[in-house]
C-alpha positions in Angstrom: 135.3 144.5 77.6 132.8 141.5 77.2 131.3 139.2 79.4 131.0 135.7 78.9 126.8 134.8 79.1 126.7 131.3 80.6 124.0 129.7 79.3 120.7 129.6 82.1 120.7 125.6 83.2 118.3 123.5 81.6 115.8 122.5 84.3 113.1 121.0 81.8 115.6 119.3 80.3 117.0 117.7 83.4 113.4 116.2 84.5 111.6 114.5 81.3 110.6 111.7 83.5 108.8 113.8 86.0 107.2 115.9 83.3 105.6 112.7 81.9 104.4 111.6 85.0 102.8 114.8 85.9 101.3 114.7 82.7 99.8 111.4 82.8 98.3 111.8 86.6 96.6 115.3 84.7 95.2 112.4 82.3 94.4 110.1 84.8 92.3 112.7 87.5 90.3 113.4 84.1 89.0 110.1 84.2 86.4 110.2 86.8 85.8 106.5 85.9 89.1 105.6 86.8 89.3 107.1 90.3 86.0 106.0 91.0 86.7 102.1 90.1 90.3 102.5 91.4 89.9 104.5 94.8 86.5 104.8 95.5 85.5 101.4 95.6 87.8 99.5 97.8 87.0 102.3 100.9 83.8 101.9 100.0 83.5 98.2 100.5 85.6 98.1 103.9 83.6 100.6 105.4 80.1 98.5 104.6 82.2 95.6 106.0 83.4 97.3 109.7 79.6 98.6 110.1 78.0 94.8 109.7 78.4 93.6 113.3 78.7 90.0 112.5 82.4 90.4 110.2 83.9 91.8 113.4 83.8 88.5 114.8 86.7 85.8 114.7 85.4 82.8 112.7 86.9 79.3 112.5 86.1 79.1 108.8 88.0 82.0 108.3 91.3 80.2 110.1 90.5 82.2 113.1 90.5 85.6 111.8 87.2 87.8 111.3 86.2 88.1 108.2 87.0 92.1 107.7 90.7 90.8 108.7 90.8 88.3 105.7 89.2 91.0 103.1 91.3 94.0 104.3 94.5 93.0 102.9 92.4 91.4 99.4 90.6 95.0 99.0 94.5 96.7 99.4 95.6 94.6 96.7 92.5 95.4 94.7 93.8 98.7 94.0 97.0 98.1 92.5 95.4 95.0 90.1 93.1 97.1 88.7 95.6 99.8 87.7 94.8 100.8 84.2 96.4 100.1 80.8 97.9 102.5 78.0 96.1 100.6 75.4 93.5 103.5 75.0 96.1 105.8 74.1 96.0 103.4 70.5 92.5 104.4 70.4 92.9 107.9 70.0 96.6 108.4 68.1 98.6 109.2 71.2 101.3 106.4 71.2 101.4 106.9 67.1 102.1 111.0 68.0 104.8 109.6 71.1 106.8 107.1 68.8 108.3 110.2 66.8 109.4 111.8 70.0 112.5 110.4 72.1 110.6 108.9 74.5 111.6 105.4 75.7 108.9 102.5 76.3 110.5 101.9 79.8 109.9 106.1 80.5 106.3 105.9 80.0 105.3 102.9 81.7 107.3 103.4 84.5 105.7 107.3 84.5 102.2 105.2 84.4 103.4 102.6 87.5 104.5 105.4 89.6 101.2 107.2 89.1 99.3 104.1 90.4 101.8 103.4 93.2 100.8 106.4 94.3 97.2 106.5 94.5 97.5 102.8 95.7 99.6 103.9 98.9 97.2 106.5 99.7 94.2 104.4 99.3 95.6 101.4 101.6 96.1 103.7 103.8 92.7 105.3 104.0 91.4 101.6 103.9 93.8 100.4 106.6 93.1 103.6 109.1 89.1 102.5 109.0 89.6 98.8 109.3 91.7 99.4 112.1 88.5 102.0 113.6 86.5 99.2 113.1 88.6 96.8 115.3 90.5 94.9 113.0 94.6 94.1 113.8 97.3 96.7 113.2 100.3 94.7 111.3 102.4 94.0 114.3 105.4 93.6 111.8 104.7 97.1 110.2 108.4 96.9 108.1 107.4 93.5 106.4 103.7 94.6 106.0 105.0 97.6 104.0 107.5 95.5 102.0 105.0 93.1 101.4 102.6 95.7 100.0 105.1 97.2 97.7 105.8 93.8 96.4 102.5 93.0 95.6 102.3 96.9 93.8 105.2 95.8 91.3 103.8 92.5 90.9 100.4 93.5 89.6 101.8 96.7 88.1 103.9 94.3 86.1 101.0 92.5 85.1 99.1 95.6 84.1 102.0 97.3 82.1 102.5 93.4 80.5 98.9 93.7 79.5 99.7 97.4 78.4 102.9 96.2 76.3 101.0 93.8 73.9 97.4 94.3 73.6 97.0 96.3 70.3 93.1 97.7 71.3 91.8 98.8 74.4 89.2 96.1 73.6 92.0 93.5 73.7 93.2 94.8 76.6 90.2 94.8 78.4 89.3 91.3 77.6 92.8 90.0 78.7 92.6 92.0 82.1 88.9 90.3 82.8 90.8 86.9 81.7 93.8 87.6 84.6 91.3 89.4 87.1 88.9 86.7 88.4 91.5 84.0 88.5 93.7 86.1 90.7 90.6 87.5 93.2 89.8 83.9 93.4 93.4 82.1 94.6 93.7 85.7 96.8 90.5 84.2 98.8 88.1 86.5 97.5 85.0 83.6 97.0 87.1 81.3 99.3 89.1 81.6 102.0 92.5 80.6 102.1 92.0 79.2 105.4 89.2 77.2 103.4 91.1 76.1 100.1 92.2 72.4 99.7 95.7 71.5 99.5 96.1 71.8 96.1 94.1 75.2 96.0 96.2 76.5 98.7 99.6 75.4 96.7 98.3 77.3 93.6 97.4 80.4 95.9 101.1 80.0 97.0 102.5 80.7 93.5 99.9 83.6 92.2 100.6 86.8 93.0 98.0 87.8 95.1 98.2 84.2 96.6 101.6 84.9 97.8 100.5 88.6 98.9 98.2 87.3 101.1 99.9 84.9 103.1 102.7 87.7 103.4 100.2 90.3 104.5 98.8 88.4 106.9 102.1 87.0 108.7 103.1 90.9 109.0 100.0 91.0 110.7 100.3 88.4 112.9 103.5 90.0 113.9 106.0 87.3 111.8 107.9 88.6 109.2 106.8 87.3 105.7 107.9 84.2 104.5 110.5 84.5 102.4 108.9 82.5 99.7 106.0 84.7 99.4 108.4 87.6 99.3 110.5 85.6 95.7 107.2 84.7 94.4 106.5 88.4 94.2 109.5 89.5 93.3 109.4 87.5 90.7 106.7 88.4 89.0 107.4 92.0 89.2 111.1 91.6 87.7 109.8 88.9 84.7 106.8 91.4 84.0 107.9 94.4 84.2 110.9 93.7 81.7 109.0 91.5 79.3 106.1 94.4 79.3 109.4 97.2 78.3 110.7 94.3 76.1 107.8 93.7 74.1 106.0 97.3 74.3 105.4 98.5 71.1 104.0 101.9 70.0 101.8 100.7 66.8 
């Protein structure tokens, strides 16, 4: 008498996507430049910010708000718009190696996005814990704060994994993420406050990405829920990236 040996279930098998993102957050901890540009900086900067007495304050030319309330939500987007790019793996071989194997474009870019969605949710955090310490508001809409956030994490991962998709050299790459980064620092208020900004200015600021995150950011603070335009303008640059990047990604 036999018995039939069922075969043992295939438990690699049935999680490829969470193999490569394990895999690419080993690559990413490697990089100590990384963290340190990605996570270390932002924390860094809103602690030097709560410990100056005089950015505590509520300022007119801030529209009212102090000035560690106006960078807090600027320094939280920071970390998802400087999310890094793939194109290094051209550098070395690795997407040349990766084309022969069945992996999809959309797999690895999406195992790079959640990688940085990640880090990015634990940094805000850390960032928004010590503003708060320092006196700053608590978002008094906390549900539309968090959407908000996420938004603006698919809209500037979109960006990054766009940037990712088409540059063919990590020099390329670089030099087009330098090209995208002041602009979008600047309509996000980094040099000038919103509150500041002309009409024209603040219309521009409206439709960018970090523009729109802003304003959304700081109504969930306020205790409003975010406007729903702010909300489309960043949902719209997350879905328009984010399948262009898997659309035009190539692997040589």
């Amino acid at each position: 008498m036999t018995t039939a040996v069922l075969p043992a279930p295939a438990r690699r098998r049935d999680r490829p996507f969470w193999l490569l993102a394990r895999t690419e957050g080993l690559l990413f901890l490697r990089s100590a430049g990384s963290v340190l540009w990605t996570a270390l900086l932002p924390v860094v900067a809103v602690v030097v910010l709560g410990i100056v007495p005089g950015t505590r304050h509520a300022s007119r030319s801030f529209g009212g708000l102090s000035p560690l309330e106006v960078y807090v939500p600027i320094l939280m987007m920071y970390v998802f718009l400087m999310a890094a790019v793939l194109t290094g793996y051209r550098e070395r071989g690795v997407l040349r190696r990766l084309s022969t194997t069945p992996v999809p474009p959309s797999r690895l870019l999406g195992a790079q996005a959640l990688i940085y969605l990640g880090l990015g949710i634990v940094v805000d955090a850390v960032i928004l814990v010590i503003a708060t310490a320092f006196g700053a508001r608590s978002p008094h809409q906390f549900a539309g704060f968090v959407l908000s956030l996420l938004l603006v994490a698919a809209a500037t991962m979109g960006i990054g994994m766009l940037i990712t998709a088409v540059a063919p050299t990590e020099k390329t790459a670089n030099a087009i993420g330098l090209a995208a980064f002041f602009p979008l620092m600047f309509f996000a208020g980094l040099w000038i406050p919103r509150a500041s900004m002309d009409s024209v200015l603040r219309t521009i600021s409206d439709y960018s990405p970090l523009g729109a995150g802003v304003r959304a950011l700081q109504a969930s603070t306020d205790g409003h829920w975010p406007p729903a335009a702010a909300l489309l303008v960043l949902a719209g640059y997350a879905i328009v990236c984010g399948a262009a990047a898997a659309r035009l990604f190539r692997w040589e």
